[in-house]
C-alpha positions as CSV (number, residue, x, y, z in Angstrom):
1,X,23.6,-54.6,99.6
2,X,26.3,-53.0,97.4
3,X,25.9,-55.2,94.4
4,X,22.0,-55.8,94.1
5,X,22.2,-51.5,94.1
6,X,24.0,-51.4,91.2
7,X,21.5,-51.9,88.2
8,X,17.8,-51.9,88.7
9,X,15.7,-55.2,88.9
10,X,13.8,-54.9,86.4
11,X,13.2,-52.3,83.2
12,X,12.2,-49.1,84.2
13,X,8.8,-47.6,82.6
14,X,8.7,-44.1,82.7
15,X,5.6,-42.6,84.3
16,X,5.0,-40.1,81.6
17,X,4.7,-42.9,79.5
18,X,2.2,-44.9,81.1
19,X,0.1,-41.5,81.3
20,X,0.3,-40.2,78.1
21,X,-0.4,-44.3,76.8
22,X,-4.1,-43.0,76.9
23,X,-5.1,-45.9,79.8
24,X,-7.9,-45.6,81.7
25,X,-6.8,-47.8,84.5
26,X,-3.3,-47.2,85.9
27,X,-1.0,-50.9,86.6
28,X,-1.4,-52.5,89.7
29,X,2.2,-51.6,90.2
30,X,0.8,-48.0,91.2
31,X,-2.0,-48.7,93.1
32,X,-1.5,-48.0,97.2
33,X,-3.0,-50.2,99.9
34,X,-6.6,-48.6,100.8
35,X,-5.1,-47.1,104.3
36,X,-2.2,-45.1,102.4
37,X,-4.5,-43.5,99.6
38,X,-5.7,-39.6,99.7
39,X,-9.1,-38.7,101.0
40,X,-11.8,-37.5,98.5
41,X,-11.7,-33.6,100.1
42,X,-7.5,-33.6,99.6
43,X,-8.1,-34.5,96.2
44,X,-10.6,-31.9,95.8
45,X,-8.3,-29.6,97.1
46,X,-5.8,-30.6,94.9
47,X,-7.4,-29.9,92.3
48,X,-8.8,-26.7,93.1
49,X,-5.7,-24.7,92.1
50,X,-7.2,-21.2,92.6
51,X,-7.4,-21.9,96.4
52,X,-11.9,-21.2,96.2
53,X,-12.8,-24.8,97.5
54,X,-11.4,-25.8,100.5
55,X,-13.0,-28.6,102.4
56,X,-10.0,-29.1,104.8
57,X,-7.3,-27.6,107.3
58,X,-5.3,-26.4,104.2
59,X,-2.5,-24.0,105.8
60,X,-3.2,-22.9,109.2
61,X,-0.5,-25.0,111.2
62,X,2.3,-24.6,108.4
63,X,3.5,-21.1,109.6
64,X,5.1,-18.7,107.3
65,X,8.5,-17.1,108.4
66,X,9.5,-13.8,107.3
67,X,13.3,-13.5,106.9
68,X,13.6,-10.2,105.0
69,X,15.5,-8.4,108.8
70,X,17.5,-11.8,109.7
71,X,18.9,-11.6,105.7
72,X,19.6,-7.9,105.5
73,X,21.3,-8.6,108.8
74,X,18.8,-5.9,110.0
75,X,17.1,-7.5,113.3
76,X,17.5,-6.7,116.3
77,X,17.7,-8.7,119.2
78,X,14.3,-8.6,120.0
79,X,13.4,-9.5,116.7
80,X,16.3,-11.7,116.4
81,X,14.2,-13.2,119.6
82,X,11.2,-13.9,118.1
83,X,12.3,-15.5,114.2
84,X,14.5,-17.9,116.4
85,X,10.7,-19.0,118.4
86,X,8.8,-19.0,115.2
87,X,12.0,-21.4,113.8
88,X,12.7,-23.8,117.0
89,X,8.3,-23.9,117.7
90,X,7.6,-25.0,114.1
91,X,10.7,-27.5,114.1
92,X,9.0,-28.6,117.8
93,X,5.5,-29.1,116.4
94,X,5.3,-29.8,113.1
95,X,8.6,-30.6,111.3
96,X,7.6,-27.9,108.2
97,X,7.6,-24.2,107.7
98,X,7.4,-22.0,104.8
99,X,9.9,-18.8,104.7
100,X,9.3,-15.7,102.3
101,X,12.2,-12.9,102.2
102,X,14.8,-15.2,102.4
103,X,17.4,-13.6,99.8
104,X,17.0,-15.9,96.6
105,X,15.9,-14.1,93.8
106,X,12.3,-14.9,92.5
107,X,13.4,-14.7,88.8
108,X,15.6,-17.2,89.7
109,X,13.5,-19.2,91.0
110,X,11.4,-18.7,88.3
111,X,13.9,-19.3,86.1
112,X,14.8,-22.7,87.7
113,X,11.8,-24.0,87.8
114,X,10.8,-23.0,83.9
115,X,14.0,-24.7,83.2
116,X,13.0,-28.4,84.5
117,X,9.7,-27.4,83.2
118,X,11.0,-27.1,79.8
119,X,13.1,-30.5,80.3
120,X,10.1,-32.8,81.1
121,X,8.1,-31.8,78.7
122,X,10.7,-33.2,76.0
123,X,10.2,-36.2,74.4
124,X,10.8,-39.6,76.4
125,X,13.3,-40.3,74.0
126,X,14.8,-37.1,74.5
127,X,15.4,-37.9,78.0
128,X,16.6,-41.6,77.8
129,X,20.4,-40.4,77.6
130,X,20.2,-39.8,81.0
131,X,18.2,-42.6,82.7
132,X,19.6,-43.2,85.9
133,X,20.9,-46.0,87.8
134,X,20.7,-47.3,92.1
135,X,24.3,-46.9,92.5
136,X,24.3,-43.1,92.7
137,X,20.4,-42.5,91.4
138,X,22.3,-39.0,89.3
139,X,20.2,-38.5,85.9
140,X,16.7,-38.9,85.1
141,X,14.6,-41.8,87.1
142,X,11.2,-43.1,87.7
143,X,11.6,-45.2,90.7
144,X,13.2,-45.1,94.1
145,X,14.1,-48.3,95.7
146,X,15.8,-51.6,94.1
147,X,13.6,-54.4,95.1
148,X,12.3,-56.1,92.5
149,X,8.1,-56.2,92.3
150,X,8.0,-53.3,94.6
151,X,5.2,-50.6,94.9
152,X,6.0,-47.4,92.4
153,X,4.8,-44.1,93.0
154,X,3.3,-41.6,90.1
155,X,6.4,-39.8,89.0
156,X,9.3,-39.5,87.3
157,X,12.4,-37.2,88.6
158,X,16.0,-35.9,87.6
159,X,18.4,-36.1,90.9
160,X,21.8,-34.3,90.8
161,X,24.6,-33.9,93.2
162,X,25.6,-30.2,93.6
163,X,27.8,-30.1,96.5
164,X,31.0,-30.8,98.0
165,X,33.0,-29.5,95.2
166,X,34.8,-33.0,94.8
167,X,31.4,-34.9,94.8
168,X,29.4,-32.8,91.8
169,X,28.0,-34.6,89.2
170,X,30.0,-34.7,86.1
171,X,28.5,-33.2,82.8
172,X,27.9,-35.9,81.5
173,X,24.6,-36.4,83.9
174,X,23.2,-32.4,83.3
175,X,21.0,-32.3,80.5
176,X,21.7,-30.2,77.8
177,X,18.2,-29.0,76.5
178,X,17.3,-26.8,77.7
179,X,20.7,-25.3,77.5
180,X,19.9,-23.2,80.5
181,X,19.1,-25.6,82.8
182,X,22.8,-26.6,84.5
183,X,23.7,-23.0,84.9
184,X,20.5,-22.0,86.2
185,X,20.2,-25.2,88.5
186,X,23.8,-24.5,89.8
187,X,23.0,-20.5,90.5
188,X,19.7,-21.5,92.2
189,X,21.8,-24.6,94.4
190,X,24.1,-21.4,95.6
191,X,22.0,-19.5,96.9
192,X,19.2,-22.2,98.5
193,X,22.8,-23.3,100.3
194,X,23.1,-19.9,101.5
195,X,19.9,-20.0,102.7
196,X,19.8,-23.6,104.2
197,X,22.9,-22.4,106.3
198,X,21.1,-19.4,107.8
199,X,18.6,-21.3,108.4
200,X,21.3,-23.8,110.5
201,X,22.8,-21.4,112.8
202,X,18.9,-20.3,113.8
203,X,18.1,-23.8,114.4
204,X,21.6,-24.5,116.4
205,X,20.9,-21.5,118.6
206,X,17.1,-21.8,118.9
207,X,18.2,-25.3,120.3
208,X,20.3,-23.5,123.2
209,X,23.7,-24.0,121.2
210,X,26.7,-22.6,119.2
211,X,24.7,-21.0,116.2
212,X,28.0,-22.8,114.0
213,X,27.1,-26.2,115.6
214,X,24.9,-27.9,113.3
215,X,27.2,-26.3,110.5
216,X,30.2,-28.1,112.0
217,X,28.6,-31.2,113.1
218,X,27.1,-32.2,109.8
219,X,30.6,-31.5,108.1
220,X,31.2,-27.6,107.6
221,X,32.1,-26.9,103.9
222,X,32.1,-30.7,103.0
223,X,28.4,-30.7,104.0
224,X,26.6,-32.8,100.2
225,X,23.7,-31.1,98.6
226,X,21.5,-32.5,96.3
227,X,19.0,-31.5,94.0
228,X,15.4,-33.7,92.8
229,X,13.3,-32.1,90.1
230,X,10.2,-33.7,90.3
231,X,7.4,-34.1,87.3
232,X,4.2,-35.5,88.2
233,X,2.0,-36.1,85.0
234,X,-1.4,-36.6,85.0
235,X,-2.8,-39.5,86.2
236,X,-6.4,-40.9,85.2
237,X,-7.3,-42.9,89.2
238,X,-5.4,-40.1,91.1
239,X,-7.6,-41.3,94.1
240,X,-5.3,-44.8,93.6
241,X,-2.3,-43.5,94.2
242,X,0.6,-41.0,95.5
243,X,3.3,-38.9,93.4
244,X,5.4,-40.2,96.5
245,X,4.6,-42.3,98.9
246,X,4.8,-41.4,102.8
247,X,8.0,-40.9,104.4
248,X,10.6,-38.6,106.4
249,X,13.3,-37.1,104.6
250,X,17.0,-38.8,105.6
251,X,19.2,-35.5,105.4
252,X,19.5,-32.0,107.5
253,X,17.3,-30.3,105.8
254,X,14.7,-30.1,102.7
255,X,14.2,-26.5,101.2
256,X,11.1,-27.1,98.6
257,X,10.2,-25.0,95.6
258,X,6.5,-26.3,94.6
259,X,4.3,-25.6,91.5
260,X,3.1,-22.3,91.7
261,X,-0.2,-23.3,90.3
262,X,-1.0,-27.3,91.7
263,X,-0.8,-28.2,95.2
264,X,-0.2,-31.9,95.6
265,X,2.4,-32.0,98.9
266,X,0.6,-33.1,102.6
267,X,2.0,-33.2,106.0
268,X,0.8,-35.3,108.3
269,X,0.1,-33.8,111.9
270,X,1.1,-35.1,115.3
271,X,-3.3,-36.5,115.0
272,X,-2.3,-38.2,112.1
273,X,-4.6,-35.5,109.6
274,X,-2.5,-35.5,106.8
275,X,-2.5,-31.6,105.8
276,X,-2.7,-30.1,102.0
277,X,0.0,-26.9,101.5
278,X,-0.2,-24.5,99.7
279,X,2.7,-22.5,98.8
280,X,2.2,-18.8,100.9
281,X,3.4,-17.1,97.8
282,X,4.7,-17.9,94.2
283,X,8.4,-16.8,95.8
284,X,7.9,-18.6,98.9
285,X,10.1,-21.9,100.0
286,X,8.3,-24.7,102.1
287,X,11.0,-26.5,104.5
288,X,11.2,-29.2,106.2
289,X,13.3,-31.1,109.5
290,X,15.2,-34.2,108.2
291,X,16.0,-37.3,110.3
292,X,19.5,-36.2,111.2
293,X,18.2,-33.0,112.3
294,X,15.9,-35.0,114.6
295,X,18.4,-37.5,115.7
296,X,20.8,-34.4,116.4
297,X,18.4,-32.9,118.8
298,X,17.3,-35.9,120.4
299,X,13.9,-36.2,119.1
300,X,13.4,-32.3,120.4
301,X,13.1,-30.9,116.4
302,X,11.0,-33.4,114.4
303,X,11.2,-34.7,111.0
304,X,7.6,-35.4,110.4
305,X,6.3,-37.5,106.9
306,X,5.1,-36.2,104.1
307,X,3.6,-37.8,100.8
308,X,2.7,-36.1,97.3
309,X,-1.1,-36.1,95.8
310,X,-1.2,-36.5,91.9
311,X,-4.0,-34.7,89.6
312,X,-6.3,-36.1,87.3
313,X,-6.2,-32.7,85.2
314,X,-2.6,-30.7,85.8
315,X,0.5,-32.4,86.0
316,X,2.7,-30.8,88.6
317,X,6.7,-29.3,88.8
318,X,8.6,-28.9,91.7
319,X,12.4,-28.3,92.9
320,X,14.0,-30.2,96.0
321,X,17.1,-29.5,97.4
322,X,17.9,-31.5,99.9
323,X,21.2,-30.2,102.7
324,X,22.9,-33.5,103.9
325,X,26.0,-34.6,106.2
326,X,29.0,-35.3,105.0
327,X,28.6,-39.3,104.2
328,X,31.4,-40.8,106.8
329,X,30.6,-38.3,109.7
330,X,29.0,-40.3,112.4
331,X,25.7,-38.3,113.5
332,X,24.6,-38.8,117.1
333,X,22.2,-36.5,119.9
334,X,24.1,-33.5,120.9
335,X,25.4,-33.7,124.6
336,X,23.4,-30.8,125.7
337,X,20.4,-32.6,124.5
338,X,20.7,-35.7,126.6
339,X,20.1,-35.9,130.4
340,X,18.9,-38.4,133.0
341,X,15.6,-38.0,132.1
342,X,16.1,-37.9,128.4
343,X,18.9,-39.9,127.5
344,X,20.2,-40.3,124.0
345,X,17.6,-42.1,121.8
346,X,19.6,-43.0,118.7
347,X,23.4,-44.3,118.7
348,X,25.6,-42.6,116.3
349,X,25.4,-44.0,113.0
350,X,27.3,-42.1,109.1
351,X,24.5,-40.6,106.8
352,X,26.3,-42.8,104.3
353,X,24.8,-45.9,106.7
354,X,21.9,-44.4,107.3
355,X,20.5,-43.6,103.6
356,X,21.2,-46.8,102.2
357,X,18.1,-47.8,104.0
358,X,15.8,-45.6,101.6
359,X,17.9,-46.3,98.4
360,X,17.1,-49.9,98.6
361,X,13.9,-50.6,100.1
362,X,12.0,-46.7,98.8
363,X,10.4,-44.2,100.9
364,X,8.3,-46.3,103.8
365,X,6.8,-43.5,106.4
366,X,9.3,-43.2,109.3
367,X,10.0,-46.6,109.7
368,X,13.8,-46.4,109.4
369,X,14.1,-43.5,111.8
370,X,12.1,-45.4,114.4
371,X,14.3,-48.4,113.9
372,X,17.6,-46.2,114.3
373,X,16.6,-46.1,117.8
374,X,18.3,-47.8,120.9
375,X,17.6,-51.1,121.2
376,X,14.8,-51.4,118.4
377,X,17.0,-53.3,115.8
378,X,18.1,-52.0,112.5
C-alpha cells in the first residue's frame, strides 16, 4: 500500500476550477449513484440559509450542550450530573452534539474562519504551491483516496498537522497569504485541543471510568491533531452530488466549525433519515464520536456517518479539527466495557493501521469500522 500512496493516480483538477469553468453539467467523475444523492427537501433546506423553509427534522435530535459552568469550573455536582447525561446520551444515540460556552473565543473563531475564507478565494494559481500529495495529504487537495478512476466529491480542502509537537507540519506547507492564517489556525488548534480534552474526561467518566482514561489511552500529550479547512464552491447539479461523501470519522474526536451562513452537513439517524444541522449559534461547535471512540467503548458511544450537501447558489467554509491517537498505540474495548454478555467486538488494532483504510480507498459510509470487527475480515 505504501508505494501506490505516494503520488496520486492521476492529475488532480481542482473543484473550484471545474465550477467556476462556467459548465452546466458537472463530470461524471462527480456524480453519486441515485441511492447516495440528497433528497429534494435537504436541498431546499440547504439553500434556505435564513432557517424560514424547513420541510424536514432540521435540529431537534442534535442537542445543544451548554458548557459555560463545566469551563468556569463552576458546576456543581448536580450539575456536573446532568452535562455528563446530556454528553454520554448524545454519544449513545446519535454520535453528534453541538456545545456553546465552551471557552474559545468567538473572534477567534471568527477570525479563523475569515482567514481560510480569505485563502480560497485566491487565485487557483495562487494556491498550486501547496497542492498536496497521499503520502501525508498536508497542503491544499481536492481528493481523498488514491485509486485511480474513483468517485470525487465537490470540494477542495487544505489539511494540516497541528499536534504532537514533533509531528507539526513544517512552514513550508502553511500558506502565507493571508499572512494571518498560520498564527490564527495554530491559536484556534490550542484552544479547540483544550476543549476536545474536556470534552474526554466527560466522556471517560460518563462511560463509568477514570475521567483521565481516554486521555491516557489514546496517547496523553502525544495525542495528533489535525486540522481540514473545507471550501465547497458552487456547484450547478447540486442534486448530483455530495461536498463529501458518507462516512464515519476514523479518529477520537471531530470538533466542527461550519459556515455561519450555509448549512450543508447531515447526520444520518439510527432510521436511516439523514438529518440537515444547523449550527445553534454563529459561536457554536458541532461534535462528533469517531470510530476509536466507538471501538473504545465497545460499540456503547457511536460514531454515526455523516456526508456534506453542496449549493447551487453559495459556496460554503468550514473548519475541522479532528483529535486522533497517537499512530502506534494499539486501540482496543476497554475492560470495563466487555462482559459475558457483551464481549469485546473489535480486536486491538494502531490508528496508524486503521486510517490507511480511508487514505487509500476515500470516505465509504462505515464500512471499515464494520469490517474492524471480530471475525468479519479486514
Amino acid at each position: 500500500m505504501a508505494d501506490c500512496m505516494q503520488e496520486w493516480p492521476e492529475p488532480v483538477v481542482r473543484v473550484q476550477a471545474v465550477a467556476e469553468s462556467g459548465l452546466a453539467a458537472i463530470p461524471r467523475c462527480y456524480v453519486k449513484p441515485p441511492r447516495d444523492r440528497p433528497a429534494a427537501q435537504h436541498l431546499a433546506t440547504a439553500a434556505s440559509a435564513g432557517g424560514d423553509v424547513l420541510h424536514e427534522p432540521l435540529d431537534t435530535s442534535i442537542p445543544v450542550i451548554d458548557l459555560g459552568e463545566l469551563v468556569a469550573a463552576a458546576a456543581d455536582e448536580g450539575r456536573m450530573s446532568q452535562i455528563m447525561e446530556a454528553v454520554a446520551a448524545a454519544c449513545r444515540e446519535l454520535g453528534f452534539f453541538q456545545v456553546v460556552n465552551h471557552g474559545v473565543a468567538p473572534e477567534l473563531m471568527r477570525a479563523a474562519r475569515e482567514a481560510w475564507r480569505g485563502f480560497f478565494r485566491l487565485p487557483i494559481t495562487a494556491k498550486q504551491q501547496y497542492a498536496n500529495l497521499p503520502r501525508t495529504y498536508e497542503g491544499y487537495g481536492s481528493r481523498v483516496g488514491v485509486q485511480k478512476g474513483g468517485p470525487l466529491d465537490w470540494g477542495d480542502y487544505y489539511f494540516l498537522h497541528l499536534a504532537p509537537e514533533a509531528g507539526k507540519s513544517p512552514d513550508k506547507y502553511w500558506p502565507t497569504n493571508p499572512a494571518i492564517c498560520k498564527d490564527v489556525s495554530e491559536e484556534y488548534g490550542r484552544e479547540v485541543i483544550r476543549l476536545c480534552e474536556l470534552l474526554m474526561k466527560v466522556m471517560s467518566a460518563s462511560l463509568g471510568l477514570e475521567a483521565t482514561r481516554f486521555h491516557e489511552v489514546f496517547g496523553g500529550s502525544e495525542c495528533g491533531v489535525c486540522l481540514r479547512a473545507n471550501y465547497y464552491p458552487r456547484c450547478p447539479q447540486p442534486d448530483l452530488t455530495l461536498g463529501l461523501s458518507a462516512h464515519s470519522d476514523p479518529g477520537v474526536l471531530t470538533v466542527l466549525l461550519a459556515d455561519e451562513h450555509v448549512r450543508g452537513l447531515q447526520v444520518r439517524r439510527a432510521d436511516g433519515e439523514w438529518v440537515t444541522v444547523q449550527s445553534a449559534r454563529h459561536d457554536a461547535f458541532i461534535v462528533n464520536v469517531g470510530d476509536q471512540i466507538q471501538i473504545l467503548s465497545n460499540s456503547v458511544y457511536k460514531s454515526v456517518e455523516h456526508r456534506v450537501m453542496v449549493n447551487a447558489k453559495e459556496e460554503r467554509i468550514s473548519l475541522a479539527l479532528f483529535y486522533n491517537p497517537r499512530g502506534d498505540v494499539p486501540i482496543a474495548p476497554a475492560p470495563e466495557t466487555v462482559t459475558p454478555e457483551r464481549p469485546a467486538l473489535y480486536p486491538p488494532m494502531t490508528f496508524d493501521e486503521y486510517r490507511a483504510y480511508i487514505r487509500k480507498y476515500g470516505p465509504r459510509g462505515k464500512a471499515q469500522l464494520e469490517g474492524a470487527k471480530h471475525g468479519q475480515g479486514s
